[in-house]
N, C-alpha and C positions, 0 to 999 in steps of 0.2 A: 566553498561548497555551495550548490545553489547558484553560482553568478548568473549574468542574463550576459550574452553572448554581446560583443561589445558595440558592433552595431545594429543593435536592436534598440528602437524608440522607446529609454527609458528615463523613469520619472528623475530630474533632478534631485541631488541631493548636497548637504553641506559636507564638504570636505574637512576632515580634520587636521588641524593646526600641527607642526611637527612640536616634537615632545618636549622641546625647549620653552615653545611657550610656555608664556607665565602663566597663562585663561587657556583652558577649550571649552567647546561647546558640543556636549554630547546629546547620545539621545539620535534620532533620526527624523528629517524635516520636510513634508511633501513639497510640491511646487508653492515656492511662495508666490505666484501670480494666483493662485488655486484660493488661498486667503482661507488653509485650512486649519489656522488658530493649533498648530501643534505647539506650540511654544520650545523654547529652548532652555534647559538646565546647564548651569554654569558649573564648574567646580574651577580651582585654582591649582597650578602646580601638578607635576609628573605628567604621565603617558595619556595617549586619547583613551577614554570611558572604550575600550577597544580588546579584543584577543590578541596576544602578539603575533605578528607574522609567521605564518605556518603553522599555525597552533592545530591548522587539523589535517596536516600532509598526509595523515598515515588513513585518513578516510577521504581523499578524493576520489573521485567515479570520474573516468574516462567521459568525454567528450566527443561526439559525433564531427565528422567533417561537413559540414555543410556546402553542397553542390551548387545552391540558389543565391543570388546576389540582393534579390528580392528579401529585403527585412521582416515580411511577415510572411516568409516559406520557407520551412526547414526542410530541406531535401539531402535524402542521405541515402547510402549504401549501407546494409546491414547482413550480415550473416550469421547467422546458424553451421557451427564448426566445431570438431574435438578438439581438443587442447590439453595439455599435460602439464598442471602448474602446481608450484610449491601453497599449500591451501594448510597445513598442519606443522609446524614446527619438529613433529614427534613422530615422522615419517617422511617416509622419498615423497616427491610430486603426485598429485593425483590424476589420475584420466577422467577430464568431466568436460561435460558441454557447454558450449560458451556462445553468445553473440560478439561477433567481433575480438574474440579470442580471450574477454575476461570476464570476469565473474564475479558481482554482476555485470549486464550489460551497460552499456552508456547512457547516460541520462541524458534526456531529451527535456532541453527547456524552450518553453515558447510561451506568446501569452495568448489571452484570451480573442480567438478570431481567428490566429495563424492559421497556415495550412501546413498539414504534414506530410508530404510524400517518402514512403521508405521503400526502397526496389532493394526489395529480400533475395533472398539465395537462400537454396537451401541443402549444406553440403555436410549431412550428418549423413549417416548409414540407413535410417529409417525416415519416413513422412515425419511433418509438421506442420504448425500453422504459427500465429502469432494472433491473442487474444489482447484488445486494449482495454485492460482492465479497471471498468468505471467509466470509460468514457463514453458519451449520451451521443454516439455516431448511428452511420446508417448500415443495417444488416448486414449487408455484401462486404462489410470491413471488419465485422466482427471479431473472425476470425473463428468461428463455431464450423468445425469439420462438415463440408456439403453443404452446409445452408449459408449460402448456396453453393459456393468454391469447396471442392474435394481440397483435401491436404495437398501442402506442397512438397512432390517426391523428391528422393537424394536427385542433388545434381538439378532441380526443377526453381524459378521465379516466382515471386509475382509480388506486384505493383500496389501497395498500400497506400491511400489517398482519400483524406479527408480535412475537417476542417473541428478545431479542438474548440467548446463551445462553453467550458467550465472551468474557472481558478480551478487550483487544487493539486494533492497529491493523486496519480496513476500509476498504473505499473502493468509491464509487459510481459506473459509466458505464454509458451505452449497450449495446443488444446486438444493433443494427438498422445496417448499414451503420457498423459499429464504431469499423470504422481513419480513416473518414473523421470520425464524430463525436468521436470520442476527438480527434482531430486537432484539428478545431475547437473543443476546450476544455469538452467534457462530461464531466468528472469531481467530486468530492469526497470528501472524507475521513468516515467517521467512527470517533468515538474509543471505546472502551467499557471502564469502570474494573472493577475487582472488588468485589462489592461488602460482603466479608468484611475490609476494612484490609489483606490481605496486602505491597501494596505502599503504606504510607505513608512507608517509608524512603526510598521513590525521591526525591532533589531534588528541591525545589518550582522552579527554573527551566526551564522543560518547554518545548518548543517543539514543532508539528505542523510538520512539511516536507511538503510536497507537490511532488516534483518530476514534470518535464515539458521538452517543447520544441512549439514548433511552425514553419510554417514561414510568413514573412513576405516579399513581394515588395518592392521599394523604395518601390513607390506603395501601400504599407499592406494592400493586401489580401491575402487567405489563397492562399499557393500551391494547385497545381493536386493535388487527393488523390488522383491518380492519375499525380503525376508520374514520369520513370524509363523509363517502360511497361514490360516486361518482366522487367528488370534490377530495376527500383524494387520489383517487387513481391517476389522472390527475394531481396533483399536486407531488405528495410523500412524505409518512409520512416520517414527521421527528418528533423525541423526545423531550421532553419538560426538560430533562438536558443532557447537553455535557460532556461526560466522556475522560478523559485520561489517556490510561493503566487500562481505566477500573474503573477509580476513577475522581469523581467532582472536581475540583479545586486544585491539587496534588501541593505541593511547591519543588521547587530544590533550593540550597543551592549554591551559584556563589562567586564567588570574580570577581570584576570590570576588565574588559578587557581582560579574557579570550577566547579563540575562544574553539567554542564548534562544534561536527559535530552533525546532527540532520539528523536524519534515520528516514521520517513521511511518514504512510498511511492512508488516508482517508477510514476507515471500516464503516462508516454509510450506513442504507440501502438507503438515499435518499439527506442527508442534503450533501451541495458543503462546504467545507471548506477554507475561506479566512483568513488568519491571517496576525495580526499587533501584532508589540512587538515598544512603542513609543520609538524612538529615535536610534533605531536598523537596519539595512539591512538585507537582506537575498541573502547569495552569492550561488546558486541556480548550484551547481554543478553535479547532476545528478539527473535522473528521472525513470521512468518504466524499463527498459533497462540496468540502469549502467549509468557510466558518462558519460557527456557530452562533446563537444568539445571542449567546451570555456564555461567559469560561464558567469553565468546571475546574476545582480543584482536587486534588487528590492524595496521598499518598504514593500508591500505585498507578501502574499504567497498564493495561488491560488491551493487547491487540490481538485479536480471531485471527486465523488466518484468512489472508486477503484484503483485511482494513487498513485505513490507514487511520493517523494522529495527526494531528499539530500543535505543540506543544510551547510553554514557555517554558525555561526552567535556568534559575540561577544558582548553580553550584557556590557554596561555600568553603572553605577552609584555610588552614595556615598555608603561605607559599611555604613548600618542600613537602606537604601532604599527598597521601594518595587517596583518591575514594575510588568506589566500582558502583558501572552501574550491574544491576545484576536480575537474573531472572530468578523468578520462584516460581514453583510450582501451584500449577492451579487444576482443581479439579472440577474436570471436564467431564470426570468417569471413572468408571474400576482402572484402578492399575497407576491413573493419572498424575495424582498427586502422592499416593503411596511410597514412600522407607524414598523418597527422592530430597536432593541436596539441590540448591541456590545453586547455578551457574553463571561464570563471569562473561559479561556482556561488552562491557567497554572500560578502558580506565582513561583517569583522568587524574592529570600530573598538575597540580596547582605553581606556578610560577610567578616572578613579579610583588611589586603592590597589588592592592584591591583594589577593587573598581567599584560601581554603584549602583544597585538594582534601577531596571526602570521597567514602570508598569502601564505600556501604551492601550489602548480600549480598541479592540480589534473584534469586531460583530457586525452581525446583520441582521436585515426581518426576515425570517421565512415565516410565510403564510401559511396555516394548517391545509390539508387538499380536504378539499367541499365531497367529506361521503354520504352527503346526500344523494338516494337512489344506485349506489353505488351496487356492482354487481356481485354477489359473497361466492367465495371460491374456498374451497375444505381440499386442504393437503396435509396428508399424515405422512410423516418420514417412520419408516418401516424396515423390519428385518426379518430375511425368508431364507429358503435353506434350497440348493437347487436338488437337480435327479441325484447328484452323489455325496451330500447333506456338508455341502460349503457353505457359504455364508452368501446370500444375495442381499442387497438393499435396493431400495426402491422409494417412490413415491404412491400413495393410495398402494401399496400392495404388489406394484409393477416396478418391475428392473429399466433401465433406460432401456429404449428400442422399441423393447413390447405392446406399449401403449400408444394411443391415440394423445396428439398436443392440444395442450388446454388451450381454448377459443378465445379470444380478446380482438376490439371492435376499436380500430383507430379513434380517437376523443373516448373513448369509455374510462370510467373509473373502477376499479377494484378493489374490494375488500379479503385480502389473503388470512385465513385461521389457520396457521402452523403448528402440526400438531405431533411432538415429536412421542414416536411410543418403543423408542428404544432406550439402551442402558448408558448412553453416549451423548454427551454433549452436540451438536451440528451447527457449525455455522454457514448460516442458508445465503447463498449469493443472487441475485438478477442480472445476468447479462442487457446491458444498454438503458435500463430505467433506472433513476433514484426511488426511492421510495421515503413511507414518515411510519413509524411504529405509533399505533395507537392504542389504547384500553378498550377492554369491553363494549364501554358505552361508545364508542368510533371518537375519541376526544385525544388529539395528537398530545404523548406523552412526553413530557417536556424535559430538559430544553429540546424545541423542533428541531431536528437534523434532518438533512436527506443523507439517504443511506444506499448502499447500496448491498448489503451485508450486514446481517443481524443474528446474534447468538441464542439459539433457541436448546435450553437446558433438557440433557433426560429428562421423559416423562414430564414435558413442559408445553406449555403453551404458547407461541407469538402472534399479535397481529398487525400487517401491515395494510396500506392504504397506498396504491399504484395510479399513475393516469397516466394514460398511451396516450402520447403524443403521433404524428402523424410520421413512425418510420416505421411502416408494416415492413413485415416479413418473421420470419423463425427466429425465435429469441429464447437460449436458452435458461436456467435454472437448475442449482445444484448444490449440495455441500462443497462448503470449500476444504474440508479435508479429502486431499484431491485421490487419496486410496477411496475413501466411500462413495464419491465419485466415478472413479473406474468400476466401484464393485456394482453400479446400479441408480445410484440413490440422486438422480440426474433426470431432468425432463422438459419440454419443449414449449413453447406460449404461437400459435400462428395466429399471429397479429395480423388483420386484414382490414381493407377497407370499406366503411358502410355498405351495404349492399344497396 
């Protein structure tokens, strides 16, 4: 899971010894011309410090065909198509929408510099676009409906082409009728390495999670995306089974005490993702952005929708044990956490001897942004009621559309006070910028992350610290519960150049 396409310029590594040897040498080792003092851990006797083969078949993600011979261009054919696939054990096949015909789409690996060309199609019944979500590109590739490209209608092109400029987890959907497409299964990952070796310590047993749900009727087909009505949309639908990679309840195959890295994005259109694996940690070493400064440990894992993780995490237990990973319910708001039961998320079948934790130093510096003189911007997330007393959301009091886009000056900094004055949790997204949450006094609240998505609690307050860099044009901003979303709660930045 995760591999890097095989001729792509990647960092050497030591190969491990077959299982006959007496000695291996585990653990993961950058370029030794690099002279970057990883050292090597010895143990004696059995199998490599390693996952057995295929330990994680039942969560591989499809793979792109690559058009380019060129090692730093990934060019590829991509479509947007219906597809009728077995998604539930406990029902016929489903009718759901797919890139390239599964669900999720194919992961796109590349590293830092590549270029990505994807010549889309688009062969659903209604328009679409495709948003690259998190990555720091320019306007016109956004994928933000009309700014500047109108959606691409059934049967309609067009030519995606940029250059990916950040490590990191991303991930790809819709931006036309969102919470519905999301819904019916238009997402994908992609992965993007660095392409300097900084992290070749990271374990080589790597996994992409893509988590989700959707919602399935008895007789197979896609609940109603508008179910709820009112209530549904104040709230956000979320699905009645949690998928991973696209599959209910997928098992991986572990030997006890391996450390594993875990590459997770929250693709739901509405549901927050909290996980527990019993008896486990999660060492919590980067986020939207790339890594972090320093790991976090936890208990829990905590993913908004739209965020992503990455994770260490070394499952324990007896081979022939089963553990789950599992969601719990978190409260986001009325109704959220309420008379609600743990959902199974993943299992994991312990096999084998043990193998033996390893804890590689996987960081970086991010520097605080300088909000000195910074420009302060007040956005309250809001709930209004239209002429036939529905439910509107908005920003400052305005539903998407209505209002005029907030002004931002290429090289300018910003100070955002997020102010939420509804009964609902929101997690608030930036299309094309990171940003750094700071306190009161403007003092970036640590560990620094760049973010591009950040949870601002009912009747709460956030603040963030932005600096435009020089890719003017309309950049949008929204909940990422992508019903509140549709319903308003969405708005605009026109980024322009000094006058």
């Amino acid at each position: 899971m995760g591999r890097r396409r095989a001729r792509r310029s990647a960092p050497a590594s030591i190969a491990a010894p077959p299982a006959s040897a007496p000695c291996y040498a585990r653990g993961v080792v950058g370029r030794a011309s690099l002279g970057l003092g990883l050292g090597l851990l010895i143990a004696c006797g059995g199998a490599p410090n390693r996952e057995p083969e295929g330990w994680d078949d039942e969560l591989r993600l499809a793979s792109p065909i690559d058009r380019n011979p060129d090692p730093h261009v990934l060019e590829i054919d991509l479509v947007a198509r219906p597809e009728t696939l077995p998604i539930w054990s406990l029902t016929p096949p489903t009718p759901v929408y797919t890139y390239d015909g599964g669900l999720p789409g194919p992961l796109l690996e590349l590293s830092v510099g590549d270029r990505l060309i994807v010549h889309f199609r688009n062969e659903l019944p209604e328009p679409t676009t495709i948003h690259w979500h998190g990555l720091r590109i320019d306007a016109a590739m956004d994928g933000a409906p009309d700014h500047p490209h109108p959606p691409v209608p059934p049967g309609g092109t067009f030519d995606y082409d940029f250059v990916v400029p950040d490590a990191g987890l991303f991930w790809y959907h819709p931006h036309v009728r969102s919470a519905a497409q999301v819904g019916a299964g238009l997402y994908g990952p992609i992965l993007v390495r660095p392409a300097d070796g900084s992290e070749d310590a990271a374990p080589p047993d790597e996994l992409v999670l893509v988590l989700s749900d959707i919602h399935i009727l008895d007789d197979g087909s896609l609940g109603d995306p508008n179910s709820g009505g009112d209530f549904g949309t104040l709230f956000g639908r979320e699905g009645n089974v949690v998928l991973t990679n696209g599959r209910w309840l997928p098992t991986i195959r572990v030997r006890s005490g391996i450390t594993q890295r875990w590459r997770l994005v929250n693709a739901a259109r509405s549901r927050y993702f909290q996980l527990e694996l019993e008896g486990t940690s999660f060492r919590r070493i980067g986020g939207d952005g790339g890594l972090l400064p320093e790991a976090i440990d936890a208990s829990r894992l905590l993913l908004i929708p739209g965020q992503r993780a990455d994770v260490l995490v070394t499952p324990s237990d007896a081979a022939g044990s089963i553990q789950f990973l599992r969601w719990i319910p978190f409260d986001r708001g009325l109704g959220s956490a309420e008379l609600r039961a743990p959902e199974l998320v993943l299992r994991l079948e312990f096999v084998d001897e043990a193998g033996e934790p390893v804890a590689p130093t996987l960081t970086r510096t991010i520097a605080p942004i300088d909000v000195a003189g910074a420009t302060p911007v007040e956005l309250r997330l809001t709930e209004m009621k239209d002429a036939e007393g529905h439910p509107l959301l908005g920003i400052n009091g305005v539903p998407f559309g209505e209002g005029e886009p907030f002004p931002a000056t290429v090289g300018e900094t910003q100070v955002w006070t997020i102010d939420n004055q509804t009964d609902w949790s929101h997690p608030f997204h930036l299309h094309g910028f990171f940003f750094q949450e700071i306190d009161e006094d403007g003092a970036a609240v640590e560990p620094i992350a760049w973010l591009d998505s950040i949870d601002v609690p009912a009747h709460e307050l956030r603040r963030i610290a932005v600096h435009f860099d020089a890719r003017p044009g309309m950049w949008m901003f929204h909940c990422h519960i992508l019903d509140h979303a549709e319903a308003g709660m969405m708005a605009m930045v026109d980024l322009r150049e000094p006058p």
